[in-house]
C-alpha positions as CSV (number, residue, x, y, z in Angstrom):
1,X,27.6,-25.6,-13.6
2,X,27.9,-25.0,-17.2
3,X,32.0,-25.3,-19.2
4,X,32.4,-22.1,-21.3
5,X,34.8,-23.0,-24.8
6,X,37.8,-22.8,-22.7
7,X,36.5,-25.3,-20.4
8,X,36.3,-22.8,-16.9
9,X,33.1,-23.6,-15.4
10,X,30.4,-20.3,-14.7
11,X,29.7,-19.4,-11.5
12,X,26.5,-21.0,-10.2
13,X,23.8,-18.6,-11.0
14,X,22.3,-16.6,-8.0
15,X,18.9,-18.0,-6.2
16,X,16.3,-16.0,-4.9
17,X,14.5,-16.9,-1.5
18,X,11.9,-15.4,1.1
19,X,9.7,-14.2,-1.8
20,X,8.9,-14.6,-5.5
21,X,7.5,-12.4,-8.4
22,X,4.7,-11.0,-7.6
23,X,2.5,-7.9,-5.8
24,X,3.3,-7.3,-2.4
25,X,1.8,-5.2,0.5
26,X,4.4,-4.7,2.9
27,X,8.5,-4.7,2.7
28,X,10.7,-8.4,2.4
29,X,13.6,-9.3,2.7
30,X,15.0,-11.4,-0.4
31,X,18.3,-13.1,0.4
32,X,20.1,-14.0,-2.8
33,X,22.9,-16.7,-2.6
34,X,25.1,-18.6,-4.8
35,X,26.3,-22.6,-4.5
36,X,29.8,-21.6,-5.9
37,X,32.0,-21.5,-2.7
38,X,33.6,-17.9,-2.5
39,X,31.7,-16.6,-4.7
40,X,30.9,-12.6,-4.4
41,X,27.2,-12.0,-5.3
42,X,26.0,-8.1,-6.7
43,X,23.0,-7.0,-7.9
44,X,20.9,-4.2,-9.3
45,X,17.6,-2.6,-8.7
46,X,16.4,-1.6,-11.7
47,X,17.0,-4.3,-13.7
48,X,20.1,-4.0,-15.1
49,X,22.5,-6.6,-15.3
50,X,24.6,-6.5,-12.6
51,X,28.7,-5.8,-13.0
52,X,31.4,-6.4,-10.8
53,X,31.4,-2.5,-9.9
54,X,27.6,-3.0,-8.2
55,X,26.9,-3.4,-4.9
56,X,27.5,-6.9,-3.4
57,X,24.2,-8.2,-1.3
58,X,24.1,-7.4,2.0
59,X,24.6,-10.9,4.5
60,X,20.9,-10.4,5.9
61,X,19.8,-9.7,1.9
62,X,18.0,-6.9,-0.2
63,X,15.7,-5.0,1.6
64,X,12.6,-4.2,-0.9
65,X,10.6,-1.5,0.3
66,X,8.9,-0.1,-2.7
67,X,8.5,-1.6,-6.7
68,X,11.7,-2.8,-8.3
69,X,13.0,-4.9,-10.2
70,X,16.2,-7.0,-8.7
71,X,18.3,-8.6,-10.2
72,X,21.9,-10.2,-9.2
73,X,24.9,-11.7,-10.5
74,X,28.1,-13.9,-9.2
75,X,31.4,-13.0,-9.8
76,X,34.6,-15.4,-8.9
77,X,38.0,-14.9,-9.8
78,X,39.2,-16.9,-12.2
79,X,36.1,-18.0,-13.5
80,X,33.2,-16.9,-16.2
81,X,30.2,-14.7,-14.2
82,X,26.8,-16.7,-13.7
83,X,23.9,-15.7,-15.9
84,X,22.0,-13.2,-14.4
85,X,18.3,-13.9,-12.4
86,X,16.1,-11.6,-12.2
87,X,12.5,-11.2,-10.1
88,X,10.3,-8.3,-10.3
89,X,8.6,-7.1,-7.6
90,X,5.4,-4.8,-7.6
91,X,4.9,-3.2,-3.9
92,X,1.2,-2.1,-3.7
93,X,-0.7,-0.4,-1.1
94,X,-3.2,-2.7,0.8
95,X,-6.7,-1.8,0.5
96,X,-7.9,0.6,3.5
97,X,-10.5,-0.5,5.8
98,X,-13.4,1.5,7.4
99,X,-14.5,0.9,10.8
100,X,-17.3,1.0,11.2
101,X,-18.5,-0.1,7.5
102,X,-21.5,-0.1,5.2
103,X,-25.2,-0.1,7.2
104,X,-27.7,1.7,8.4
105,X,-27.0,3.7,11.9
106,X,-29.3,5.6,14.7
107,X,-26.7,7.7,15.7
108,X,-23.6,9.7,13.9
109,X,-20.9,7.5,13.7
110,X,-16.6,8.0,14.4
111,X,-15.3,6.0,11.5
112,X,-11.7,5.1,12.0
113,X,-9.4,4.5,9.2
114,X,-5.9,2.6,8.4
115,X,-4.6,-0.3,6.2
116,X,-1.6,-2.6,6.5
117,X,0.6,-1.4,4.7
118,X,2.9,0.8,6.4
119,X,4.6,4.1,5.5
120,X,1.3,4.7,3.8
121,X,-1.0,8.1,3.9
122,X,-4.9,7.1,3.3
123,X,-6.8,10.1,1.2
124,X,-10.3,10.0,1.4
125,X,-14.0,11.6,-0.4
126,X,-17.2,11.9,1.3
127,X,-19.0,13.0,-2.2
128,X,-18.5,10.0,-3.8
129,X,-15.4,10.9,-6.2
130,X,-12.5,8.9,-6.5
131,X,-9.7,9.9,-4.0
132,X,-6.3,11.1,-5.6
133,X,-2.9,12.2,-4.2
134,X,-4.6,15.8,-3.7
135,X,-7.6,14.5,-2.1
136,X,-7.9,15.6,2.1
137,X,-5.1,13.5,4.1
138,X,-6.5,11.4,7.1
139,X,-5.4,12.3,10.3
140,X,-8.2,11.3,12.7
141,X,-11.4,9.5,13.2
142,X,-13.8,11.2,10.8
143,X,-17.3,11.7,12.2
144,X,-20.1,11.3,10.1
145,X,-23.8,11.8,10.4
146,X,-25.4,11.8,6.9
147,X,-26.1,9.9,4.1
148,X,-23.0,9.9,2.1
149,X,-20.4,7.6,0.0
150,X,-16.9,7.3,1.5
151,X,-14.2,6.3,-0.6
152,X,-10.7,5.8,1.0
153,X,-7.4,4.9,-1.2
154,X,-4.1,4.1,0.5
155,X,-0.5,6.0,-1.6
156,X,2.9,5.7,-0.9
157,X,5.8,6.5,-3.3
158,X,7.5,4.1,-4.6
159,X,4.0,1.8,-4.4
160,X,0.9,1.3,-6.7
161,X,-1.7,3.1,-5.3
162,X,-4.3,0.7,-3.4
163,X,-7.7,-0.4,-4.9
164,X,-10.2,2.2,-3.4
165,X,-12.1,1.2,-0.6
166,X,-15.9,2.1,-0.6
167,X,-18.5,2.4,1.8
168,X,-22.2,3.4,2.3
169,X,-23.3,5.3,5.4
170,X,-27.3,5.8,5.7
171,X,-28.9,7.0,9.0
172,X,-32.3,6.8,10.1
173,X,-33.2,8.8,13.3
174,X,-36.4,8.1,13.8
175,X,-39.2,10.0,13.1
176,X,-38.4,13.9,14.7
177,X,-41.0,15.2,17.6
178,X,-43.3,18.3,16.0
179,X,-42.1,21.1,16.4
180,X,-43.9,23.5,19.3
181,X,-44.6,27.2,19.1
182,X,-44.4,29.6,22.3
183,X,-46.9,31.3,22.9
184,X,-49.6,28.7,21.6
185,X,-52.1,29.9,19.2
186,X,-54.8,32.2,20.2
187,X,-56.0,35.7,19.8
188,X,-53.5,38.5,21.4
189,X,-54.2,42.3,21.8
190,X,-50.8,42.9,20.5
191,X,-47.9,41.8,18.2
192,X,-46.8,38.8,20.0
193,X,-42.9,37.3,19.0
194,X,-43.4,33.3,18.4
């Protein structure tokens, strides 16, 4: 603890535990605490220092569920307000997953869709473009029986969009029977419908 001039000591500055800076894929909880006995610890979201008119942190801690950045502050009666601490945390949507993937199939092929991340909607291309927000929302199991390039990208608000996912469907069937004409060639004493 540090003496201001007047020789009060600050308030021990706030700690942050169950996750660090950094790019996340699913919600945390950060519990923020203070080593000054009774002291009252608020914070802010967006990274503005805290005041004693902000929200005090909850007992389980802050929930973060999408980017922010947090940042928190003690208070005590009677004595100078720690320095502030402050952690930024970037919430980003896993990269979606394609099942099954890339190859070479005999048969068309149910690919399922999803990624970690919860809360978020997966848009998807069969032509090869880059998905956006606008791009067609999976729902269900998307069938697919020709050559094509799928790309899948995962959005949620509040998130960094994911990294795209891509994969390569090619099919080879086999080489197709000829195909066979009724009535078979021959000469007919009339117009004859094939």
């Amino acid at each position: 603890l540090l003496a201001e001039g007047n020789g009060a000591f600050l308030v021990a500055t706030p700690v942050f535990s169950g996750a660090g800076p950094g790019t996340y894929g699913s919600p945390r909880t950060i519990v923020i605490t203070s080593a000054t006995p009774g002291a009252t610890v608020r914070y802010t979201t967006n990274g503005a220092t805290p005041t004693e008119s902000d929200a005090v942190v909850p007992g389980g801690g802050v929930f973060v569920d999408r980017s922010m950045t947090l940042s928190a502050r003690a208070f005590l009666t009677g004595s100078p307000a720690s320095y502030v601490t402050s952690v930024a945390y970037i919430m980003k949507v896993d990269v979606p997953s394609a099942t099954p993937g890339d190859g070479t199939y005999t048969s068309p092929q149910t690919v399922a869709l999803s990624t970690t991340s919860p809360g978020a909607d997966l848009r998807y291309t069969l032509d090869g473009s880059e998905p956006t927000i606008a791009s067609p929302l999976y729902t269900t199991p998307l069938l697919i029986s020709t050559r094509l390039t799928l790309k899948v990208k995962g959005f949620r608000d509040g998130w960094t969009p994911s990294t795209t996912r891509e994969v390569n469907y090619t099919f080879n069937f086999g080489t197709l029977d000829a195909p066979t004409m009724t009535p078979s060639g021959g000469t007919y004493a009339s117009d004859q419908t094939v």
